[in-house]
N, C-alpha and C positions, 0 to 999 in steps of 0.2 A: 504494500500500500504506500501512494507517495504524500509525504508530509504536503501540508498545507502549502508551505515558503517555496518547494520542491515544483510546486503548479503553475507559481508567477512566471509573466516572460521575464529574460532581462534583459536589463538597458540596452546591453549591447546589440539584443535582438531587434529589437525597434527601427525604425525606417528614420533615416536621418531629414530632418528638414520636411517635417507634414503640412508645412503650412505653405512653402514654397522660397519663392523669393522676397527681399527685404521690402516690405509695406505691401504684401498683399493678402493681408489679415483683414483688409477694409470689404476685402470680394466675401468674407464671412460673420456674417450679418447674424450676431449670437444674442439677441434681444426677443427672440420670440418664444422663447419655451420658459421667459421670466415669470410669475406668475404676481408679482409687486412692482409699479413702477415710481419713480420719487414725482411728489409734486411740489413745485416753489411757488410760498405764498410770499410774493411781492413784496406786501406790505413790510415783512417781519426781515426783509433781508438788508444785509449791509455792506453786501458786497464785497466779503473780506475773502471771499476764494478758498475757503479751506475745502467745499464741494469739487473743486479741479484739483487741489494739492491730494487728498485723499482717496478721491476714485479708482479704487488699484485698474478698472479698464481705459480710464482717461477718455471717459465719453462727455465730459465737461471741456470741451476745447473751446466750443464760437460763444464772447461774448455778446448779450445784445447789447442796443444800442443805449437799453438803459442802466448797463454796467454790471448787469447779472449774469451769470455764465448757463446758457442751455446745455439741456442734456440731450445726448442724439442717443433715443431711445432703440436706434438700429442695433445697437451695442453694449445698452446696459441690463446687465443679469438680472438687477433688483439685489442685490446683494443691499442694499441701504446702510451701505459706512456713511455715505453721505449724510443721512439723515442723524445718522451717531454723531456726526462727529461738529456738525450744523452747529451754530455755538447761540444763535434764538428761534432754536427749530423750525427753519422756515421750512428746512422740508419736511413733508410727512411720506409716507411709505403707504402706497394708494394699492388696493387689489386692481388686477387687470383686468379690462372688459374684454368677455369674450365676443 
């Protein structure tokens, strides 16, 4: 019988480079099996960016034009650090519509 550990692939077996060439993560659009998405209540925000410092997927990049940073929801998991880490909880962590 083979141990548990015995059943993993390893690393070395793994296929080098699954995502491709450099920047084309973008062609994989990992936002839709999210089942929370963050919402920004305007009001409460200050624009101190710690939702773009934070996002481990960096889906906070384009500022609008009134100094807040959207999220491009093509890309974000729902994981809601952001909304952790929001320092006057502007965001909140919204179920998804199906």
């Amino acid at each position: 019988m083979k141990k548990p550990i015995d059943a993993l692939v390893k690393v070395g077996d793994l296929p080098l480079g699954l995502c491709g060439a450099p920047g084309s993560t973008v062609a994989f659009k990992t936002g839709d099996w999210r089942s929370v998405r963050p919402v920004l209540d305007k009001e409460k925000c200050i624009y101190c960016g710690f939702c773009y410092y934070y996002c481990p997927d960096g889906v906070y990049q384009d500022m609008a034009p009134e100094k807040y940073y959207k999220a491009d929801l093509d890309y974000c998991k729902g994981c809601g650090i952001c909304a952790h880490e929001c320092p006057k909880k502007a965001i909140t962590m919204t179920l998804e519509e199906v």
